[in-house]
MDAnalysis code that builds the backbone (N, CA, C; Angstrom):
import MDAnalysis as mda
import numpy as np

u = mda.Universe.empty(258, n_residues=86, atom_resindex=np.repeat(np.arange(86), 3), trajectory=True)
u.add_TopologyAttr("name", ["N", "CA", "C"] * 86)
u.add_TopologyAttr("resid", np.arange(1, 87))
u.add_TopologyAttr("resname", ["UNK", "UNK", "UNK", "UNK", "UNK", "UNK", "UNK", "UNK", "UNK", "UNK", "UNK", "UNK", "UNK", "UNK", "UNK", "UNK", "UNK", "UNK", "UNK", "UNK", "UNK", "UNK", "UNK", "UNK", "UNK", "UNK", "UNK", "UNK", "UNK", "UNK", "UNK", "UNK", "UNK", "UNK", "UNK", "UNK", "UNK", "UNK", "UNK", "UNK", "UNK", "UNK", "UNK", "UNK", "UNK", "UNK", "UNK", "UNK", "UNK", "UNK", "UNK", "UNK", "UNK", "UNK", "UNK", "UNK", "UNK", "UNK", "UNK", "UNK", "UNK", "UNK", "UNK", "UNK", "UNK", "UNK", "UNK", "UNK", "UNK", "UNK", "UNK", "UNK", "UNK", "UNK", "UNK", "UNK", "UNK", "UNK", "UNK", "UNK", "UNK", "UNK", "UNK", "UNK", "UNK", "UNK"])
u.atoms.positions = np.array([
    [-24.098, 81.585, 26.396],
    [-25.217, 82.481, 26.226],
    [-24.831, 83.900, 26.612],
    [-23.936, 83.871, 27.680],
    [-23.965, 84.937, 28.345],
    [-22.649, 86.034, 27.412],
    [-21.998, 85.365, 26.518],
    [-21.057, 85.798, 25.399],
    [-21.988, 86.230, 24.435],
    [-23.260, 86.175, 23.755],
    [-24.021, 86.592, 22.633],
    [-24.781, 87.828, 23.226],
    [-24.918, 87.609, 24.277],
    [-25.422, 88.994, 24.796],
    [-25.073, 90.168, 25.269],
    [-23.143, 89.573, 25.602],
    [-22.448, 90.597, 26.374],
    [-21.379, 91.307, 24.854],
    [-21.757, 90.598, 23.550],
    [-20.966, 91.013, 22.444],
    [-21.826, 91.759, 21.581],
    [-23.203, 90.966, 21.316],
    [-23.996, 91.431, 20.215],
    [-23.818, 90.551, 18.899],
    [-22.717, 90.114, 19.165],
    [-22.852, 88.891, 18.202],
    [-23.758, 87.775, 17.764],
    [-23.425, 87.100, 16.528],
    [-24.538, 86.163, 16.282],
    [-24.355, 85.040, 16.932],
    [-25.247, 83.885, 16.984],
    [-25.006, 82.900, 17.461],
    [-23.858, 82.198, 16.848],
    [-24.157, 82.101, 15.705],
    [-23.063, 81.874, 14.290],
    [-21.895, 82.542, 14.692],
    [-21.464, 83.089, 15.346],
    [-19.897, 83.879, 15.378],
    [-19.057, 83.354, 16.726],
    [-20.179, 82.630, 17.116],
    [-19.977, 82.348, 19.023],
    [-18.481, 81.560, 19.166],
    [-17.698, 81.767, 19.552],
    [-16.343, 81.117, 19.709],
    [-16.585, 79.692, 19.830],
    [-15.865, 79.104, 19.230],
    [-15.799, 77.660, 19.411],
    [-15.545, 76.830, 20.266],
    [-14.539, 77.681, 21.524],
    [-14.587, 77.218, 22.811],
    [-15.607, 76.934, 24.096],
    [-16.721, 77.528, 23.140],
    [-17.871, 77.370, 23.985],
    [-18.990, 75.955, 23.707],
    [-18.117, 75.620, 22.316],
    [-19.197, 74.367, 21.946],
    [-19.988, 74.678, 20.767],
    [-20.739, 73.865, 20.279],
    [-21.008, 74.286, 18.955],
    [-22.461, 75.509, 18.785],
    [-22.263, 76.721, 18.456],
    [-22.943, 77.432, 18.657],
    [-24.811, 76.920, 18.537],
    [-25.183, 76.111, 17.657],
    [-26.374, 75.169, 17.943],
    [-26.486, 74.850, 19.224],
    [-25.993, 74.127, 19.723],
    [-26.434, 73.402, 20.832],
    [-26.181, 74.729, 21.983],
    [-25.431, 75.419, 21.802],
    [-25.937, 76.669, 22.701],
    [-27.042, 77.697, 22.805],
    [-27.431, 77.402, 21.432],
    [-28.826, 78.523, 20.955],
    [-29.809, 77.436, 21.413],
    [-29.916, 76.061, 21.326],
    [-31.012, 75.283, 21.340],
    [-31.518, 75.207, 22.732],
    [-30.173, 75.494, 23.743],
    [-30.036, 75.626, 25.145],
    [-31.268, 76.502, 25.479],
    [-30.417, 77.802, 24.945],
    [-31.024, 79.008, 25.564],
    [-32.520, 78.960, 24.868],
    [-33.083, 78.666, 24.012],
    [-34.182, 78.631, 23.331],
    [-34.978, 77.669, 24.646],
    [-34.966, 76.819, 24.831],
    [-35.525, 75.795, 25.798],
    [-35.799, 76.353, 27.218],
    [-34.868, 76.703, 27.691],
    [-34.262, 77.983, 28.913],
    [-35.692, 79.035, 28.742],
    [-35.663, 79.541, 27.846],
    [-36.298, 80.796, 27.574],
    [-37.857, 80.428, 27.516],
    [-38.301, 79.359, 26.524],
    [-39.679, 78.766, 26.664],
    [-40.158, 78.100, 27.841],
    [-39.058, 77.363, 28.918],
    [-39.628, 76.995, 29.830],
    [-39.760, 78.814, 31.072],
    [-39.070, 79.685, 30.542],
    [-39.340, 80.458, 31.994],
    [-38.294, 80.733, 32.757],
    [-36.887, 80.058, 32.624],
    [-36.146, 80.304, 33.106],
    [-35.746, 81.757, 33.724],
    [-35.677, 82.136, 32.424],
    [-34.638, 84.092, 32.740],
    [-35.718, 84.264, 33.315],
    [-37.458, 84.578, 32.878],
    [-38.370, 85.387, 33.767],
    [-38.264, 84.829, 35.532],
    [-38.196, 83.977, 35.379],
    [-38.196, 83.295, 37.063],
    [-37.199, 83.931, 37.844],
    [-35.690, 83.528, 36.992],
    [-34.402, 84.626, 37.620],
    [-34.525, 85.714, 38.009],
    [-34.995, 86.408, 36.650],
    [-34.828, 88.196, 37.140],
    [-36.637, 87.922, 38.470],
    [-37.084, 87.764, 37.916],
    [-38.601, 88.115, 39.271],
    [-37.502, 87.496, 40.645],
    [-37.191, 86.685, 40.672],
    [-36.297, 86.216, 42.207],
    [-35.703, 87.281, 42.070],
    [-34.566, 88.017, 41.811],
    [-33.953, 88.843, 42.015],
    [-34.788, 89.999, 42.266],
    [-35.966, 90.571, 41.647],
    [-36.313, 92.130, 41.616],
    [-37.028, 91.132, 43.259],
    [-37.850, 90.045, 43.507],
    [-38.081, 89.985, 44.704],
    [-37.102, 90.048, 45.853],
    [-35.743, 89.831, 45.833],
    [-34.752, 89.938, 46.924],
    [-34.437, 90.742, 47.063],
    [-34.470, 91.527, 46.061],
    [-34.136, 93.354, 45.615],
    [-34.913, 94.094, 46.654],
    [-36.244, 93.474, 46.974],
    [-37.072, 94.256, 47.331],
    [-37.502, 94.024, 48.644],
    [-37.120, 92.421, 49.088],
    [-36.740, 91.982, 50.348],
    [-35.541, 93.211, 51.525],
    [-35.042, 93.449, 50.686],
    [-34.276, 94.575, 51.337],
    [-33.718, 95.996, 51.174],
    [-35.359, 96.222, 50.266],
    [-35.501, 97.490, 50.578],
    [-34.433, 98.194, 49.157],
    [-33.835, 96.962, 48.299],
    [-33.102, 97.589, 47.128],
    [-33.986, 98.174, 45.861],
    [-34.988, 97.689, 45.747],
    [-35.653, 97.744, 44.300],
    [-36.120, 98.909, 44.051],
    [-36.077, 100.101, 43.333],
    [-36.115, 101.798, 42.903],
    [-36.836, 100.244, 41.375],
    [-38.120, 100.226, 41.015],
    [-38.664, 99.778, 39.976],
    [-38.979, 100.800, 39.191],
    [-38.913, 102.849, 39.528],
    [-39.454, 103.096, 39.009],
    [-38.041, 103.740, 38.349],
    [-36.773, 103.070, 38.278],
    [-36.045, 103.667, 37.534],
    [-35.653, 102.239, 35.936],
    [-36.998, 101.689, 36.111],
    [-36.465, 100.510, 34.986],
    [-36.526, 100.961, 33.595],
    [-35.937, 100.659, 32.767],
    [-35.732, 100.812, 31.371],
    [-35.203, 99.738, 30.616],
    [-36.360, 99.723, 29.355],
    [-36.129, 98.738, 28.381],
    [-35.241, 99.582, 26.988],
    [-34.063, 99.251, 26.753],
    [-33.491, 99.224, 25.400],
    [-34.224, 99.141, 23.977],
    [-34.655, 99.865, 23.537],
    [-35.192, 99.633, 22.121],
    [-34.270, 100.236, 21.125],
    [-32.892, 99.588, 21.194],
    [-31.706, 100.228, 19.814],
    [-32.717, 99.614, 18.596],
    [-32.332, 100.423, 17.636],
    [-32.834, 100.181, 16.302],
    [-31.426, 100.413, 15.605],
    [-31.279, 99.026, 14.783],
    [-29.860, 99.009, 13.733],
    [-30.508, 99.443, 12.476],
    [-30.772, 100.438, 11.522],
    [-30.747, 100.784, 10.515],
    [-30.439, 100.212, 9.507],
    [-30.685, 99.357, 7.824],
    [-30.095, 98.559, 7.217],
    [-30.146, 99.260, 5.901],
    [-29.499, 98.977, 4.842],
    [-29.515, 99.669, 3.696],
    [-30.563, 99.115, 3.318],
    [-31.494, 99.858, 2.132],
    [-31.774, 99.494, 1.156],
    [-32.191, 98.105, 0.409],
    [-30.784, 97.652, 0.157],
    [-30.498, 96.778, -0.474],
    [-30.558, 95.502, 0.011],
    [-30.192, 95.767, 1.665],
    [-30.298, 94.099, 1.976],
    [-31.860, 93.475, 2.655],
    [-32.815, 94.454, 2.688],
    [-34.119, 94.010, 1.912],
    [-34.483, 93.771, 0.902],
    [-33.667, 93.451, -0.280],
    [-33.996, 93.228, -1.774],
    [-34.575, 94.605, -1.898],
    [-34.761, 95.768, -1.767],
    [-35.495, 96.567, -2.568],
    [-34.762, 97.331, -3.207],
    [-34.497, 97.719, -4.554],
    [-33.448, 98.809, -5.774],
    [-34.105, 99.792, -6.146],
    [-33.543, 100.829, -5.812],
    [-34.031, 102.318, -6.220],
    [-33.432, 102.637, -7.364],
    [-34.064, 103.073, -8.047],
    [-33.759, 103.345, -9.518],
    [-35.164, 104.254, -10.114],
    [-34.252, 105.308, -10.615],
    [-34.959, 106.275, -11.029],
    [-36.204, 106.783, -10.608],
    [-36.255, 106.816, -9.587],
    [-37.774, 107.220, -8.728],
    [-38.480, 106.050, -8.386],
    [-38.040, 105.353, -9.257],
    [-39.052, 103.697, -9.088],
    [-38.302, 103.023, -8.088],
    [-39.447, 102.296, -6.998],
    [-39.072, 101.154, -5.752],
    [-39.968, 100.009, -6.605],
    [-38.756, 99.110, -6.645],
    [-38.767, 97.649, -6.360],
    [-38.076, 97.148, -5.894],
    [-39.070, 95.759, -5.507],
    [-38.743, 94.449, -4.745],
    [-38.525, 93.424, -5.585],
    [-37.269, 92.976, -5.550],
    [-36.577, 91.598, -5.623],
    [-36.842, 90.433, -4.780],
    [-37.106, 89.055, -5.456],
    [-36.771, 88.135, -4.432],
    [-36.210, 87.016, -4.854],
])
């Protein structure tokens, strides 16, 4: 899990030494619906704060936006005219 997040890669690309990328996504999917990561990070920002570490007001969420052509929404520009393909 901790390879798809530290690459950006797909699950689909995940090295094979890790096992079959399914059963690693199905992992983390399960992980994630039961609560896991939220439970982690809250223990941590609470120990954080147990000693006086936690600055909460310097948190920041990532919102990258990847840009995609055109095209790999099906939509073709042609001559002033937009359409959709499907």
């Amino acid at each position: 899990m901790i390879w798809r997040f530290k690459t950006g890669g797909q699950w689909r690309e995940m090295p094979a030494e890790f096992g079959a990328w399914s059963t690693v996504h199905n992992r983390f999917r399960q992980r994630r619906d039961a609560g896991v990561f939220e439970a982690l990070l809250d223990g941590l920002i609470a120990e954080a704060a147990k000693r006086g570490e936690a600055d909460l007001s310097l948190v920041s969420v990532d919102s990258t936006t990847a840009r995609a052509h055109h095209d790999a929404a099906g939509m073709h520009l042609s001559q002033n005219v937009i359409t959709r393909t499907r």
